[in-house]
C-alpha positions as CSV (number, residue, x, y, z in Angstrom):
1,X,-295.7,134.7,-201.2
2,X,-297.4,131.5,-200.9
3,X,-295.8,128.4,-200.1
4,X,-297.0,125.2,-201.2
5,X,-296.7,121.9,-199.5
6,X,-293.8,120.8,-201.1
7,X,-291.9,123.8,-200.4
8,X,-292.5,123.3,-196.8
9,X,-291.6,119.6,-196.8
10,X,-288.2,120.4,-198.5
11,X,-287.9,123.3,-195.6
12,X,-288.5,120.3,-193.1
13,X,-286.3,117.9,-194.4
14,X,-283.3,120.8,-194.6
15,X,-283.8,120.9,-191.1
16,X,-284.3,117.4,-190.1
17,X,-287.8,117.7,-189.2
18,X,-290.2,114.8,-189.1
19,X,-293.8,116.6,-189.2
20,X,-297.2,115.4,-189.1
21,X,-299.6,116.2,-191.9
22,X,-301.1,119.0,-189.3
23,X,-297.8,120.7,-188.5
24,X,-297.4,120.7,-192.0
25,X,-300.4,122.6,-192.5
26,X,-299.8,124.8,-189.9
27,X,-296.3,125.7,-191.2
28,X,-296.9,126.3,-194.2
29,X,-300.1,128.8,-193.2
30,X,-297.5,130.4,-190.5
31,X,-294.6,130.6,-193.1
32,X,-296.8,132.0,-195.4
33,X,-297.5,134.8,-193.6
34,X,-294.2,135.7,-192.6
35,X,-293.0,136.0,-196.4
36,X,-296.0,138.1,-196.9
37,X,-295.2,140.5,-194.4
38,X,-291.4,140.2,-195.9
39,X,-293.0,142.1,-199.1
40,X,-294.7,144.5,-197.8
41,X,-291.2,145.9,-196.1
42,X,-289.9,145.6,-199.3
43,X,-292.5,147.8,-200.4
44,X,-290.9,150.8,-197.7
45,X,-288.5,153.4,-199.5
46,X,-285.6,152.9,-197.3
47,X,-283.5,155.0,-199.2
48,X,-283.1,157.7,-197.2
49,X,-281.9,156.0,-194.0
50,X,-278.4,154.7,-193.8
51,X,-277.3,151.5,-193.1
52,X,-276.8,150.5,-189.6
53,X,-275.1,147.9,-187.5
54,X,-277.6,148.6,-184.3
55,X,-280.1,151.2,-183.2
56,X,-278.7,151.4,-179.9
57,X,-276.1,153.2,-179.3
58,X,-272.5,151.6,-178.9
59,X,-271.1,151.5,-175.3
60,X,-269.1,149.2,-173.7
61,X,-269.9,148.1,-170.0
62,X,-267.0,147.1,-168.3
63,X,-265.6,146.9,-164.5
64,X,-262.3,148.4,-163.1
65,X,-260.6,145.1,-163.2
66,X,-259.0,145.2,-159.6
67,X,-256.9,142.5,-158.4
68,X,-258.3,140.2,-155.7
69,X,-256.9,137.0,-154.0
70,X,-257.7,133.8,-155.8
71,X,-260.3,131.5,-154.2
72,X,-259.1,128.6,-152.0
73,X,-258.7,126.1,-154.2
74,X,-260.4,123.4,-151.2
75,X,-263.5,125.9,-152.3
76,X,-263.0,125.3,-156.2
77,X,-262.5,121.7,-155.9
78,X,-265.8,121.1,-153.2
79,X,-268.2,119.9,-156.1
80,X,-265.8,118.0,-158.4
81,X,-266.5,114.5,-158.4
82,X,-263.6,113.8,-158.2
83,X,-260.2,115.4,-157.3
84,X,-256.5,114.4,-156.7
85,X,-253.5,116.1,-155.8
86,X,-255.1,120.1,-155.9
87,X,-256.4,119.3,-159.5
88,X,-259.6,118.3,-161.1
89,X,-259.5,114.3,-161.7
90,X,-260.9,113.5,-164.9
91,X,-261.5,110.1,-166.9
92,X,-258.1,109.3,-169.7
93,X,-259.3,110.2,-173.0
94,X,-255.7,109.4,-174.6
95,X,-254.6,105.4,-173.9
């Protein structure tokens, strides 16, 4: 499928894209070419293979969640810009 200019300035202006007349050109070449390769895997007889989720197979990777002593909160608080009382300070975003 060959996309003509127009086409690919609509695309740009969906996506809030100011191009140049060169990026243009070279958009619509590269975008092009990806909708051509888009038909010919339509072309493959994929009716034999089921539909999946993922080729990989599913496994979930998880720790032994152990229970630990907190960090010292003079540790947590060492990079805060600012800090009162135990607690992060922060500017009022309520009046």
């Amino acid at each position: 499928m060959k996309l003509n200019r127009e086409k690919v300035e609509h695309i740009a202006d969906l996506a809030r894209l100011a191009l140049s007349d060169e990026e243009k050109t070279l958009y619509q070449e590269q975008l092009s070419a990806i909708l051509e390769y888009f038909e010919r895997l339509q072309e493959l007889d994929t009716g034999a293979i089921p539909p999946t989720a993922t080729v990989l197979p599913l496994r979930n990777v998880m720790r032994n969640d152990e229970a630990k002593l907190p960090f010292p909160c003079e540790d947590i608080l060492a990079n805060a810009p600012a800090a009162e009382e135990g607690c992060f300070r922060v500017p009022a975003v309520l009046e």
